[in-house]
Backbone as JSON, one array per atom type, in Angstrom:
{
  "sequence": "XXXXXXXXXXXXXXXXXXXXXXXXXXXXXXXXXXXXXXXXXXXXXXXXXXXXXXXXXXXXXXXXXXXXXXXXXXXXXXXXXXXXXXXXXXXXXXXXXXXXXXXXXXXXXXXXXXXXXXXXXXXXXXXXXXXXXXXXXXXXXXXXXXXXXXXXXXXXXXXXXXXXXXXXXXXXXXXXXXXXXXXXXXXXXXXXXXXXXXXXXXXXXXXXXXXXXXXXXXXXXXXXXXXXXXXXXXXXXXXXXX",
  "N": [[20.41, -10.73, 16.81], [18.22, -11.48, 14.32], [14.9, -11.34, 14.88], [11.89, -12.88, 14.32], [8.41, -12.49, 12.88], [6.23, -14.09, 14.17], [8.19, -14.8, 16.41], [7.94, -12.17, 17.28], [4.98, -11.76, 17.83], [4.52, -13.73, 19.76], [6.07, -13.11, 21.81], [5.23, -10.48, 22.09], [2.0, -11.34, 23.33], [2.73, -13.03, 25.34], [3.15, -10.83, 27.45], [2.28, -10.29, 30.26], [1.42, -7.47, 31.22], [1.33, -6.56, 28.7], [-0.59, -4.02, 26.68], [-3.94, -4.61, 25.51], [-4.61, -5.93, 22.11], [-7.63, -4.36, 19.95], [-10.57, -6.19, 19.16], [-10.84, -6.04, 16.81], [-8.3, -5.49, 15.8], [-7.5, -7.87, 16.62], [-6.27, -10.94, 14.93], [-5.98, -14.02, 13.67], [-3.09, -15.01, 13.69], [-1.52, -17.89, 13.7], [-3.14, -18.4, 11.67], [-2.49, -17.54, 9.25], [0.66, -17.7, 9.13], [0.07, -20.34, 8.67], [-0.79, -20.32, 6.0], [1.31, -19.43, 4.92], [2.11, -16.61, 3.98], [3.09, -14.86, 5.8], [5.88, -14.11, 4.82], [7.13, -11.94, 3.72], [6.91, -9.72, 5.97], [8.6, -8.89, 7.87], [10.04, -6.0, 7.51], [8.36, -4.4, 8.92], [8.32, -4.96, 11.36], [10.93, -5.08, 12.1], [11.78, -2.49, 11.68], [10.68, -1.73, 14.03], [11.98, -2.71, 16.05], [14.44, -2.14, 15.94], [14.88, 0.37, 17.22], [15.96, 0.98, 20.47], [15.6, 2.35, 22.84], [13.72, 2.41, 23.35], [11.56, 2.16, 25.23], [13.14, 3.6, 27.28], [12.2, 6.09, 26.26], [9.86, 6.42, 26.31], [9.05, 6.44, 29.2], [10.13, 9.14, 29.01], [8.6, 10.98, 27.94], [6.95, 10.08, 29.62], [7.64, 12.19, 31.52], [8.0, 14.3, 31.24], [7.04, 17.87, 31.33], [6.03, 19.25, 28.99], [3.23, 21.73, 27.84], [0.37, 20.38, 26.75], [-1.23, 21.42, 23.59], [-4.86, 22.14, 22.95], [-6.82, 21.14, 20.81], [-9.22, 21.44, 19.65], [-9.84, 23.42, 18.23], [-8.77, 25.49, 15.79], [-7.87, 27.85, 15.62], [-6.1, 28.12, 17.83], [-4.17, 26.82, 17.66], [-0.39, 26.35, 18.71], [1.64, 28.92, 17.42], [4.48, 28.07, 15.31], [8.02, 28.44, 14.88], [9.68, 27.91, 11.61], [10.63, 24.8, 10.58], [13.98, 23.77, 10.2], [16.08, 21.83, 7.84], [16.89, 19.54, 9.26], [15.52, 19.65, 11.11], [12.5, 19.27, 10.04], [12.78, 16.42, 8.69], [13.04, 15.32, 11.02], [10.54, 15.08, 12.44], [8.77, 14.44, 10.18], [9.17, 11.92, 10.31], [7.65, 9.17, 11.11], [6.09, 9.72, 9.44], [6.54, 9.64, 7.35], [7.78, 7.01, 7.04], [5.31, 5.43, 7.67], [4.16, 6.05, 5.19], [5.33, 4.48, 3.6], [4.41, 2.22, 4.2], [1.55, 2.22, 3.76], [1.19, 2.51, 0.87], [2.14, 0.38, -0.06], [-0.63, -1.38, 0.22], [-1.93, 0.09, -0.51], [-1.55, -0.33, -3.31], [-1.71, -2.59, -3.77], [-4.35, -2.96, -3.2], [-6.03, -1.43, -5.11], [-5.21, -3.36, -7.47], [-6.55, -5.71, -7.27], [-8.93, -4.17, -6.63], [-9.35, -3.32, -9.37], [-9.2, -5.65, -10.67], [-11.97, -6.59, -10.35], [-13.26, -4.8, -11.32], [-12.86, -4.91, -14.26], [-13.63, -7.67, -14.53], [-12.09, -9.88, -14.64], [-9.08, -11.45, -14.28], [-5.76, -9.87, -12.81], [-2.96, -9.84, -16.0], [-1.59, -12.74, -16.59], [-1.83, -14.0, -14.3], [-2.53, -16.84, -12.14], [-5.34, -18.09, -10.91], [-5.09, -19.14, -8.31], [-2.98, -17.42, -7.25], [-3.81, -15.01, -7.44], [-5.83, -15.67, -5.26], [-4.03, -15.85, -3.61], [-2.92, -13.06, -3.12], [-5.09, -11.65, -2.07], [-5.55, -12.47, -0.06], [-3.03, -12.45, 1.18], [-3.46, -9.09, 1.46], [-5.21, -9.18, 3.38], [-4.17, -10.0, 5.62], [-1.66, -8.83, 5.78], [-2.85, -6.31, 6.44], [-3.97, -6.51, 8.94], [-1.84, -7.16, 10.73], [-0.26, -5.36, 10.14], [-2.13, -3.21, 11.23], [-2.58, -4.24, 14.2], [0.08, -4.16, 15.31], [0.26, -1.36, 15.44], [-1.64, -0.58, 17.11], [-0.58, -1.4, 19.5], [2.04, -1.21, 20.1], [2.59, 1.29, 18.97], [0.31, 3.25, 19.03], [-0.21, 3.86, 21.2], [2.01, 4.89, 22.66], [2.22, 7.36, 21.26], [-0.57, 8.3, 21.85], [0.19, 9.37, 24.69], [0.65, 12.15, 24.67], [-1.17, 12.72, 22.55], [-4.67, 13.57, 21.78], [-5.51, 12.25, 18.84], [-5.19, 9.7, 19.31], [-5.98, 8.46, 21.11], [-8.22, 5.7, 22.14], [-11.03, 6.0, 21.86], [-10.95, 7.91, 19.3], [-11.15, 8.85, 16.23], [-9.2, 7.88, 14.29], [-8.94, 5.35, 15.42], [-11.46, 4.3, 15.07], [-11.93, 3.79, 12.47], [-10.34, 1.97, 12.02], [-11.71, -0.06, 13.15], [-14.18, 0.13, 11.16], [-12.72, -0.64, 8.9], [-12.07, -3.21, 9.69], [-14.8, -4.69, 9.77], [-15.5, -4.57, 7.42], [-13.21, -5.99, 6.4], [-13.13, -8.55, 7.47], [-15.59, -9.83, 6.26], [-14.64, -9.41, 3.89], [-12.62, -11.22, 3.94], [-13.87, -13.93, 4.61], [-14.94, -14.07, 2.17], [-12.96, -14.83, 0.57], [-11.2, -16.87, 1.39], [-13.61, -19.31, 1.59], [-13.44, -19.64, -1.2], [-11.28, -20.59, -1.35], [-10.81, -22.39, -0.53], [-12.74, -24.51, -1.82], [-15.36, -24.18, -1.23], [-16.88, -22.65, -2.94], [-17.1, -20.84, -6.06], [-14.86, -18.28, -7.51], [-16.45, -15.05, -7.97], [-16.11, -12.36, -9.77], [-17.81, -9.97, -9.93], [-18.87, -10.29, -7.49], [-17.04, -10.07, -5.59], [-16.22, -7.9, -5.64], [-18.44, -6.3, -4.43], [-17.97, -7.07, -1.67], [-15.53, -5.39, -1.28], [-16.58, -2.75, -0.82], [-16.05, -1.06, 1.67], [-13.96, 0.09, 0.99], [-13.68, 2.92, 0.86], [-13.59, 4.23, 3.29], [-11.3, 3.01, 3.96], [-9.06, 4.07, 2.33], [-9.58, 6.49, 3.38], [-8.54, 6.55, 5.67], [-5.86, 5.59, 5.36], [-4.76, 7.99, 4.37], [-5.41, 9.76, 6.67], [-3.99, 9.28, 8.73], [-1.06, 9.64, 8.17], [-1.58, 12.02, 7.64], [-1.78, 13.07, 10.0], [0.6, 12.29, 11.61], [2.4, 14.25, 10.15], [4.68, 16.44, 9.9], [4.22, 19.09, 10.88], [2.06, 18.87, 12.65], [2.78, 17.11, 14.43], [4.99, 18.69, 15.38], [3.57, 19.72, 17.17], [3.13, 18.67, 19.5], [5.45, 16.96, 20.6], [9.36, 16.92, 21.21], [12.19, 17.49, 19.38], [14.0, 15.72, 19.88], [12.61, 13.75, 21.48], [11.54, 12.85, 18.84], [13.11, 11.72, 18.17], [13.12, 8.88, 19.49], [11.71, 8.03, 18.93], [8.98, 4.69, 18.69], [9.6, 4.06, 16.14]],
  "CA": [[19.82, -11.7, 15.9], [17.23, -10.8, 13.95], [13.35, -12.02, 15.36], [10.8, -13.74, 13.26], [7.36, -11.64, 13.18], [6.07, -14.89, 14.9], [8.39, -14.33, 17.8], [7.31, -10.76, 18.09], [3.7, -11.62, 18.47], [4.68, -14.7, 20.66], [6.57, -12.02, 23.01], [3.89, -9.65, 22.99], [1.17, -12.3, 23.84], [3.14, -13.84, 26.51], [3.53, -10.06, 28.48], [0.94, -9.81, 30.89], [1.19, -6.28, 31.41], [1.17, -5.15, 27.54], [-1.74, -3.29, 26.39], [-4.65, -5.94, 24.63], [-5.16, -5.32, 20.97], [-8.85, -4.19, 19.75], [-11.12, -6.96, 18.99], [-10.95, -5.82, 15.5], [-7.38, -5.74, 15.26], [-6.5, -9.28, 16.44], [-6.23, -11.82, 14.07], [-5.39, -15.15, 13.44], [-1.67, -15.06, 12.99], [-1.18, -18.8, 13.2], [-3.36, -19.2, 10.23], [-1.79, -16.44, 8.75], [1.61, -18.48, 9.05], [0.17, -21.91, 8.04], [-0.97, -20.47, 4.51], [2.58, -18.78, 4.37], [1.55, -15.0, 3.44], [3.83, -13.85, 6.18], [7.2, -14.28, 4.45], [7.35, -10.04, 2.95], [6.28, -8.46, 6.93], [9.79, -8.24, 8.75], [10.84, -4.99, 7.24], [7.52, -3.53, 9.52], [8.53, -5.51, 13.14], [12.5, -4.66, 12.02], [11.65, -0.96, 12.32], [10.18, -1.77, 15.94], [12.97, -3.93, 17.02], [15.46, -1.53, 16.17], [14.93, 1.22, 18.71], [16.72, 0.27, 21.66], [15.8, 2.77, 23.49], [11.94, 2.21, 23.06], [11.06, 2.18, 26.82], [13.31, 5.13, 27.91], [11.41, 6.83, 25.33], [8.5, 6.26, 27.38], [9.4, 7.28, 30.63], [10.42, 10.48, 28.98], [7.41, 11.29, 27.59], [5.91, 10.6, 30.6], [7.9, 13.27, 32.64], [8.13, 15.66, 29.83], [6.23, 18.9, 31.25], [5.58, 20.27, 28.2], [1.75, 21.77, 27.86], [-0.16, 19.95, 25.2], [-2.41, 22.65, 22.85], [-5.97, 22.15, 22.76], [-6.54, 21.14, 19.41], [-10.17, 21.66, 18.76], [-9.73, 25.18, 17.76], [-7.4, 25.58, 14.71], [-7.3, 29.09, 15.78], [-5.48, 28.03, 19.52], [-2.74, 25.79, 17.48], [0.8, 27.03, 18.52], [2.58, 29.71, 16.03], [6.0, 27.95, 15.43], [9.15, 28.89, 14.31], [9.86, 27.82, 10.4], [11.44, 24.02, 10.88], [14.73, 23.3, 9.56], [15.69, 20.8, 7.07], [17.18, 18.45, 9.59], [13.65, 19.36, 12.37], [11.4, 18.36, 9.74], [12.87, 15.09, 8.87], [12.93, 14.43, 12.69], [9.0, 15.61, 12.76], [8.39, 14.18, 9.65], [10.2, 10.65, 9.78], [7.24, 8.37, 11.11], [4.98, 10.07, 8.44], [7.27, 8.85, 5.8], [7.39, 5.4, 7.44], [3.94, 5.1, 7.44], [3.33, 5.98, 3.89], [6.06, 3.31, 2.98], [3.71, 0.95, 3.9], [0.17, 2.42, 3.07], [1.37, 2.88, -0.52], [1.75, -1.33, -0.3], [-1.48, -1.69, 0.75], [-3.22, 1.1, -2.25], [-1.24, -1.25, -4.79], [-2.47, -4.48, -3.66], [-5.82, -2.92, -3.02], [-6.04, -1.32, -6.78], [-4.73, -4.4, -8.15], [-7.64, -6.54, -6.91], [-10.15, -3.78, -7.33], [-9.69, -3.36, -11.09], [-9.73, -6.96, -11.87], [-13.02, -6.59, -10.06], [-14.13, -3.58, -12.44], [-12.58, -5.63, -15.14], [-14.52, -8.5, -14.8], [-10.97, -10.79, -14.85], [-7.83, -11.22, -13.14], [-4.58, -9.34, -14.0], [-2.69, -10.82, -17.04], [-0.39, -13.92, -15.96], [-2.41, -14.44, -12.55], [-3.57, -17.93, -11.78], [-6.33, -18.33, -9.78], [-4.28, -19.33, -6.98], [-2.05, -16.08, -7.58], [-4.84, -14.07, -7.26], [-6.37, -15.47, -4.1], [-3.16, -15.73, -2.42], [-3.24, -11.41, -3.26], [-6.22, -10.75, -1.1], [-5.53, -13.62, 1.75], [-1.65, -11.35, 1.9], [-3.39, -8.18, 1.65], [-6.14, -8.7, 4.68], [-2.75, -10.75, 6.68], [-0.97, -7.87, 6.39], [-3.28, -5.14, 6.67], [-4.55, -6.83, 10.01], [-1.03, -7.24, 11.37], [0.07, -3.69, 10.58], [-2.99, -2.45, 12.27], [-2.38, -4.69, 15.3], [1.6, -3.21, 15.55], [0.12, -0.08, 15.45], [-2.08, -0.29, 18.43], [0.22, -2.56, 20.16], [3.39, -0.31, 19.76], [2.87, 2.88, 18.06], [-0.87, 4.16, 19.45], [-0.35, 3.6, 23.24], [3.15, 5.87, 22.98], [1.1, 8.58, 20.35], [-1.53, 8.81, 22.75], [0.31, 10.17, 25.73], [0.08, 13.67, 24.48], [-2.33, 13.54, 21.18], [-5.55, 12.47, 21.56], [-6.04, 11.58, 18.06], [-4.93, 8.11, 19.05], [-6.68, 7.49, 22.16], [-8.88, 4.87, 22.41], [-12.53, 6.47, 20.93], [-10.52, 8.72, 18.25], [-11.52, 9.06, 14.73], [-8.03, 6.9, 13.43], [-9.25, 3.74, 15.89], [-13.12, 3.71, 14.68], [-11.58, 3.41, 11.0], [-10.05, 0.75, 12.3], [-13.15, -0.81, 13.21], [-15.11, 0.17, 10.11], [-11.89, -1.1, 8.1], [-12.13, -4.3, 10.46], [-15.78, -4.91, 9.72], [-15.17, -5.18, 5.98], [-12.76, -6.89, 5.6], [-13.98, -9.63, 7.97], [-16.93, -10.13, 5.38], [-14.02, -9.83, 2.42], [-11.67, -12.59, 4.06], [-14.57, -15.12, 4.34], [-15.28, -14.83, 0.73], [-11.74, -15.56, -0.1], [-11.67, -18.08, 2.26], [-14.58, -19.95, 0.84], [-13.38, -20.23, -2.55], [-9.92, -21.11, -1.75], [-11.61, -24.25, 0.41], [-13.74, -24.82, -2.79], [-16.8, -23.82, -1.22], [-17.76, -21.41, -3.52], [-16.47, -20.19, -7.29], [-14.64, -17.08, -7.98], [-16.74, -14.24, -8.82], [-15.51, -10.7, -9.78], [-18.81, -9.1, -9.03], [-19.17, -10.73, -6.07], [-15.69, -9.74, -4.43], [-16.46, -5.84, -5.93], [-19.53, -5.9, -3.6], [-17.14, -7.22, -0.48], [-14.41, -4.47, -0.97], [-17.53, -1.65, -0.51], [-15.04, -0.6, 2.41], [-12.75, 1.03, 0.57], [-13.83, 4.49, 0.8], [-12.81, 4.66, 4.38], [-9.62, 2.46, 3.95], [-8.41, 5.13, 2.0], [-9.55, 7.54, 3.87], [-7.92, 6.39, 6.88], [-4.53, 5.63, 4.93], [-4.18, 9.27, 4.14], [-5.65, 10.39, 7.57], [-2.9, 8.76, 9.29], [-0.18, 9.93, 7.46], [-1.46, 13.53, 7.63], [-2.01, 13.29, 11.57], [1.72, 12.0, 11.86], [3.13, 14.79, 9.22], [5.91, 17.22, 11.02], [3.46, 20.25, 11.51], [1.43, 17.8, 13.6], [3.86, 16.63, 15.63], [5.93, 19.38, 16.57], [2.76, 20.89, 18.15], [3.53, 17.83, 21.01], [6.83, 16.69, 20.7], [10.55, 17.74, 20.25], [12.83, 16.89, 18.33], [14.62, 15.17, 20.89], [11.28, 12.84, 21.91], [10.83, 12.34, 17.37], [13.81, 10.81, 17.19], [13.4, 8.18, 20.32], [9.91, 7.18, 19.0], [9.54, 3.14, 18.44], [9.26, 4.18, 14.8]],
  "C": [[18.4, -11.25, 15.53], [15.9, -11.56, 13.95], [12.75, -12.29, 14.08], [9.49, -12.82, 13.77], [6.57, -12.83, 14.0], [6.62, -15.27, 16.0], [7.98, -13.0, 18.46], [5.89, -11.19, 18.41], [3.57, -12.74, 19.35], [4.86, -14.4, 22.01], [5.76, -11.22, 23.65], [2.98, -10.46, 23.84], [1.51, -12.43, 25.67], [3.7, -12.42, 27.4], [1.93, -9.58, 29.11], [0.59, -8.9, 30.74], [0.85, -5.47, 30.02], [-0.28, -5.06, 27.14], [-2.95, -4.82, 25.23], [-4.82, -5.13, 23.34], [-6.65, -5.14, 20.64], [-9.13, -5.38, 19.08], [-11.08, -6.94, 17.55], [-9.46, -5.91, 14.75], [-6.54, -7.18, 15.16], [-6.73, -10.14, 15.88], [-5.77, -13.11, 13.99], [-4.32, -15.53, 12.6], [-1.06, -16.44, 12.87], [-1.5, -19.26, 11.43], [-3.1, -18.65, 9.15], [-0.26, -17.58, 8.13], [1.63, -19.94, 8.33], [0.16, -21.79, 6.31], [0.16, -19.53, 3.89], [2.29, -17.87, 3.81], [2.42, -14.53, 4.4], [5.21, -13.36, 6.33], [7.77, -12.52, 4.5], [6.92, -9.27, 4.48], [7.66, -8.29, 7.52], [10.23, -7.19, 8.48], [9.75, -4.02, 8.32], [8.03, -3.61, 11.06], [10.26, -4.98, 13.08], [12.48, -3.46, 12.52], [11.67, -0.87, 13.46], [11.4, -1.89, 16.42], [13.96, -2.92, 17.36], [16.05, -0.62, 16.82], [14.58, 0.59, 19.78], [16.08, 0.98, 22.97], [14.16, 3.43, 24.13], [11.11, 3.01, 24.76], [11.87, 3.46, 27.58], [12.42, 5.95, 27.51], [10.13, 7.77, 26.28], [7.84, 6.73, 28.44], [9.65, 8.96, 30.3], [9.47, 11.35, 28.69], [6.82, 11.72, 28.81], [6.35, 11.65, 31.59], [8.08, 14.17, 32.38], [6.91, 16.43, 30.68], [5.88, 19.86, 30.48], [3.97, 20.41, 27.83], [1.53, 21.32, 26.12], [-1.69, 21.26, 24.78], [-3.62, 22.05, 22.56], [-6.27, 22.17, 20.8], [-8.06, 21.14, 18.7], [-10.48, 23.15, 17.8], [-8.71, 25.24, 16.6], [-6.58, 26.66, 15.22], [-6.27, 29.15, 16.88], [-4.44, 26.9, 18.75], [-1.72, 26.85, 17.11], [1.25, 27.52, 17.08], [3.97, 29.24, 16.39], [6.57, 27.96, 14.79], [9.22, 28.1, 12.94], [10.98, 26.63, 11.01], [12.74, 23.81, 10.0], [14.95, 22.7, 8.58], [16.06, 19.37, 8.37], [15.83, 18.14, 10.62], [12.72, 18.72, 11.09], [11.7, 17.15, 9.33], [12.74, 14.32, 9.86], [11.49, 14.23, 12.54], [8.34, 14.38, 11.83], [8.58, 12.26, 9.26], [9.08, 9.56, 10.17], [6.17, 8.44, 10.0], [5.42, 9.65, 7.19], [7.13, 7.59, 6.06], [5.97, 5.04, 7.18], [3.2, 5.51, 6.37], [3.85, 5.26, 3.48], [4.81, 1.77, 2.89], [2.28, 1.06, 3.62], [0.21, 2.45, 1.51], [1.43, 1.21, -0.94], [0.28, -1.25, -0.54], [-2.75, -0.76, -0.19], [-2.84, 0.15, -3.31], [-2.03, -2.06, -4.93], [-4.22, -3.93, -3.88], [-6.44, -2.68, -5.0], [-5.82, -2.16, -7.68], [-6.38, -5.43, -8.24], [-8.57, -5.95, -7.2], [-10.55, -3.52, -8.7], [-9.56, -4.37, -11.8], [-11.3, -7.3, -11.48], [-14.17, -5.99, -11.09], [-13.85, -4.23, -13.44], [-13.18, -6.47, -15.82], [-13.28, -9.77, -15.24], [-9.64, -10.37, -14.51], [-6.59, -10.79, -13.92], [-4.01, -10.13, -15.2], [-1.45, -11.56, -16.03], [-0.71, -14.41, -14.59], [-3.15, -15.6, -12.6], [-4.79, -17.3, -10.47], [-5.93, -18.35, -8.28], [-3.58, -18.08, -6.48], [-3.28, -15.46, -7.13], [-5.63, -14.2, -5.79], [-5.22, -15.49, -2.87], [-2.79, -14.28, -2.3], [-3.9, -11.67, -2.35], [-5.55, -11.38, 0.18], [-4.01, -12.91, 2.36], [-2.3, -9.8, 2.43], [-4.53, -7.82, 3.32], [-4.88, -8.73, 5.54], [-2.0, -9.35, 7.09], [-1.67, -6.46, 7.11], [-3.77, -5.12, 8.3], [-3.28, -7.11, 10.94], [-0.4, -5.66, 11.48], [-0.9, -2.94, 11.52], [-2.82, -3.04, 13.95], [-0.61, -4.15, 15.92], [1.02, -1.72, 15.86], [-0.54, 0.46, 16.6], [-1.6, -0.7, 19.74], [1.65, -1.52, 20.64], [3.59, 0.89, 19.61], [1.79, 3.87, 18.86], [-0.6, 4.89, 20.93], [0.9, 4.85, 22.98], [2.49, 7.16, 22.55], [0.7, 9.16, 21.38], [-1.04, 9.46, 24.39], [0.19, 11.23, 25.48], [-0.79, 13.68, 23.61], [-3.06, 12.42, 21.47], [-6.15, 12.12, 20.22], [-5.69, 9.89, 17.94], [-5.04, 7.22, 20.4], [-7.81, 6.66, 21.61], [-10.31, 4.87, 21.5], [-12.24, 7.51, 19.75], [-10.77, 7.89, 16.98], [-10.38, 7.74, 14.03], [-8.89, 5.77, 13.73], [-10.69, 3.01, 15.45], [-12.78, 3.23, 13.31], [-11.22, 2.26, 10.95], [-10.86, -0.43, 12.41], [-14.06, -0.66, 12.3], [-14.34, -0.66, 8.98], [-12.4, -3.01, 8.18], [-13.76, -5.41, 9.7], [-16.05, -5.39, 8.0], [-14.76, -5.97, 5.65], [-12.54, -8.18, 6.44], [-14.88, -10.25, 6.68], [-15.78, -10.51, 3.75], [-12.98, -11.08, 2.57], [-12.31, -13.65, 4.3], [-15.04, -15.73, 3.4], [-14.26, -15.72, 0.24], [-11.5, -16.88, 0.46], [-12.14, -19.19, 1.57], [-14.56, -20.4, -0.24], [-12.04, -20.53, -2.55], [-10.39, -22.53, -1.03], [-12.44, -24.69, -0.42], [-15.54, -24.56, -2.4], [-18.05, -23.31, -1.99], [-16.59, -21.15, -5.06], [-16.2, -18.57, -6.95], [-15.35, -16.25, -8.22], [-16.95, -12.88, -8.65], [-16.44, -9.68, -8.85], [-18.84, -8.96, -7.72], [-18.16, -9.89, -5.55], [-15.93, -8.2, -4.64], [-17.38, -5.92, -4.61], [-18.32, -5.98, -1.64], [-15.81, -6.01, -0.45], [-15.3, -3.04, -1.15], [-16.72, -0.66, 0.98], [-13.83, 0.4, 1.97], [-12.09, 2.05, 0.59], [-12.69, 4.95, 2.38], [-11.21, 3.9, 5.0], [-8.84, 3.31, 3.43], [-8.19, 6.1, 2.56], [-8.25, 7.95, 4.93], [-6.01, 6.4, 6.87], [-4.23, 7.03, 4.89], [-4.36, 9.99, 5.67], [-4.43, 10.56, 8.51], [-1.76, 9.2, 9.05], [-0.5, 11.76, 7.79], [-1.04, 13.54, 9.13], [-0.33, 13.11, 12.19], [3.01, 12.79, 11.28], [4.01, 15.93, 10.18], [5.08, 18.73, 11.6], [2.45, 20.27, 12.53], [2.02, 17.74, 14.67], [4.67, 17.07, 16.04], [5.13, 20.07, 17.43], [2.64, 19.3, 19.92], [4.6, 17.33, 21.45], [7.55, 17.04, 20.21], [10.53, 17.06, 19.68], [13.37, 15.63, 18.58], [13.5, 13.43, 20.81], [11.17, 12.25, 20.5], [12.18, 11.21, 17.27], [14.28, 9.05, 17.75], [11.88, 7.68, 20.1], [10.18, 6.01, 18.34], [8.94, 3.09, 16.76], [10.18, 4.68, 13.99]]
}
């Protein structure tokens, strides 16, 4: 039976032992739920759900003696064999996943930033339409990032440290975080009438951007099959909770 993204983060919550999300990634998923924005996320927690075999995975990893390559050196990264077509789809298969949903997340963002540059909201967009855009695009962007450290990082990070803890991906996270904190209180504010609409204004609050992008593509490279066969088989790509 297929979970509600509000039982997955109910489940997580309620396991003592699982890993805490970064202060930056956790969010307020009730209020997420009350203003109904999180109808369009099950196709991200579906992915999760669907490897069964998540937690063997895990264990295998961890008894896997294969030496991980020193990766500050370009020059000291393994020479390997010319991959297949079926090895690089293995290699390459969470790097496709994870542009499925960064390529959401450039739309929405481009959408909002050029009615900013515009100086007025797409054609046929109420007001309402338009702020229920941003209030989906933080919701989601703050739930994918919380899956990701929740689920995806912690497994990553047994062999590559680009997804321990003080790595380059997780500070983005926190520079991402830090933005769009400051851009979900504007929206906020003028959906509670606090405050009027205005274009300028919200341009100045999406000043973040640079490294939201950045980070979208970073991610995606770091996860691409020439990456990831320098730590895992094939075997290990195709038992990842992705």
């Amino acid at each position: 039976m297929r979970r509600s993204l509000t039982d997955v983060v109910k489940s997580t919550f309620s396991r003592a032992s699982a890993p805490a999300f970064s202060p930056f990634a956790t969010r307020t998923f009730s209020h997420a739920k009350a203003l109904g924005i999180m109808a369009d996320l099950p196709d991200e927690c579906e992915i999760l759900q669907k490897n069964e075999v998540r937690e063997e995975a895990i264990k295998n990893i961890d008894t896997a003696k294969k030496e991980e390559p020193k990766k500050d050196d370009a020059s000291e990264t393994k020479k390997l064999p010319k991959l297949s077509a079926a090895e690089f789809r293995a290699y390459n298969s969470m790097a496709e996943h994870m542009e499925y949903f960064h390529n959401h997340f450039r739309q929405t963002w481009t959408t909002l930033h050029t009615a900013c540059q515009n100086g007025r909201r797409p054609p046929n967009t109420s007001l309402k339409q338009f702020l229920s855009m941003a209030s989906q695009f933080t919701s989601h962007l703050s739930t994918h990032h919380a899956i990701e450290e929740q689920h995806i990082f912690p497994v990553l990070a047994r062999k590559m440290p680009q997804f321990r803890n003080t790595a380059h991906l997780l500070e983005q996270h926190k520079k991402i975080h830090e933005g769009m904190d400051v851009f979900e209180k504007y929206i906020d504010e003028v959906r509670s009438g606090e405050r009027e609409l205005e274009l300028k204004e919200l341009a100045k609050k999406m000043e973040w951007g640079d490294v939201l992008w950045a980070h979208l593509a970073d991610e995606v490279k770091t996860l691409g099959a020439e990456n990831m066969r320098q730590y895992w088989t094939v075997d290990e790509m195709r038992r990842m909770p992705m």
